[in-house]
C-alpha positions in Angstrom: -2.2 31.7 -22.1 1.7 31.9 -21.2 0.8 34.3 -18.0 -1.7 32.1 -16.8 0.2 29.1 -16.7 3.4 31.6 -15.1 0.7 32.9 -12.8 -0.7 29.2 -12.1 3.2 27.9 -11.5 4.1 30.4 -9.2 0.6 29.6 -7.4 1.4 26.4 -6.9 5.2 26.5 -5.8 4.1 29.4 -3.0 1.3 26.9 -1.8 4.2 24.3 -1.5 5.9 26.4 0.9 3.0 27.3 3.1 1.4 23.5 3.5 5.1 22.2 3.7 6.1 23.2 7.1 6.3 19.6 8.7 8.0 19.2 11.8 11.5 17.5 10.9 14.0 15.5 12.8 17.4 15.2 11.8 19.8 12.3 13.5 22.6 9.3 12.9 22.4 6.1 13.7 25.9 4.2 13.8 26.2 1.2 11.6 27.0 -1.9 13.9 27.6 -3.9 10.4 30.2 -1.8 8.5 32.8 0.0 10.8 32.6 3.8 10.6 29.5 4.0 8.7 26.8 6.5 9.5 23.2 7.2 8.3 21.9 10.1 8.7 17.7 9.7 10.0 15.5 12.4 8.8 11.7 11.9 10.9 9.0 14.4 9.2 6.1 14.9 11.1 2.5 15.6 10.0 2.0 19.6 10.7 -1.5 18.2 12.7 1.1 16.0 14.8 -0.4 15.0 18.2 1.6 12.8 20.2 -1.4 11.0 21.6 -2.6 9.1 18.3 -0.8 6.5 16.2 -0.2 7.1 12.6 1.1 5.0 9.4 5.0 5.3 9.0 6.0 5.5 5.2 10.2 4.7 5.1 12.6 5.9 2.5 15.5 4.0 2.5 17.1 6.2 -0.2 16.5 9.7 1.1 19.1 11.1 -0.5 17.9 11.0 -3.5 14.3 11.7 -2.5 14.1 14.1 0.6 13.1 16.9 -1.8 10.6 15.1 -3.9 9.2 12.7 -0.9 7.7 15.6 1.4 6.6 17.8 -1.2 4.4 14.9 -2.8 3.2 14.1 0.5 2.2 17.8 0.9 0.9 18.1 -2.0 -1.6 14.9 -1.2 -2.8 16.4 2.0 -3.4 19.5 0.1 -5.6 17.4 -2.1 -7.2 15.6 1.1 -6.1 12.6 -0.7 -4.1 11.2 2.1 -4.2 10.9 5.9 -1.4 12.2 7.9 1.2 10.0 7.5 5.5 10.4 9.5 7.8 9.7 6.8 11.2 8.4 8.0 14.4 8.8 5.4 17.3 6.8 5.8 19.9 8.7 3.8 23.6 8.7 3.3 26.7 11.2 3.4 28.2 12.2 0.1 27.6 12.9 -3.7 26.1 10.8 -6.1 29.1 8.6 -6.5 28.9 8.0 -2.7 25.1 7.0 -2.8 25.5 4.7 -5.2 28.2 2.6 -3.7 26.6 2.6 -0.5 23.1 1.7 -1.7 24.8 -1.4 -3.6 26.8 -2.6 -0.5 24.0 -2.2 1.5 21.0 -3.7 -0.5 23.1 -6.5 -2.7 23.2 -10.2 -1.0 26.4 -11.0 -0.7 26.0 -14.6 1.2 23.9 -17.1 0.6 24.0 -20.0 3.1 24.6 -23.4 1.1 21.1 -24.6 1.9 19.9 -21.8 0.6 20.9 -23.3 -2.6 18.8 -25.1 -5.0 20.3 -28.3 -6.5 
């Protein structure tokens, strides 16, 4: 039973690498909010990608964390026909873990509220 499920595992991590060769994008876009800040873009394109149709954009604003696990789900879902080609944009930032957790709190915590805004 243990060599099946070996056999079955390595089955399914070589299939991985054969559906999983999506056309990627790699760029930066300059923040025009916090001085010196740069995000790094990451555009994955559907392996059937014809620049003539329209398709659903799915955005990951924390790439960093999930540019491994985001395409290989995705893969794994038009694998399983279970999906329609899709691009996948990841916003993503430089550094370690430390880094991407200071920058995701700056970034996504309000930090004014106008005074209206306020309820009494």
């Amino acid at each position: 039973m243990k060599t099946r499920l070996l056999i079955l595992s390595c089955l399914l991590l070589a299939l991985n690498g054969v559906y999983s060769q999506n056309l990627k994008h790699q760029f930066e876009i300059h923040s025009t909010s916090v001085e010196g800040e740069t995000y790094p873009i990451e555009v994955v394109l559907p392996d059937e990608y014809d620049s003539t149709l329209l398709y659903p954009v799915l955005y990951f604003t924390d790439w960093w964390f999930s540019s491994e696990t985001g395409p290989q789900f995705y893969n794994r879902m038009r694998l399983a026909e279970a999906i329609e080609p899709i691009i996948i944009v990841g916003i993503g930032t430089e550094g370690d873990m430390n880094d991407w957790v200071l920058e995701r709190t700056r970034d996504l915590t309000p930090t004014h509220l106008p005074e209206r805004d306020i309820p009494d």
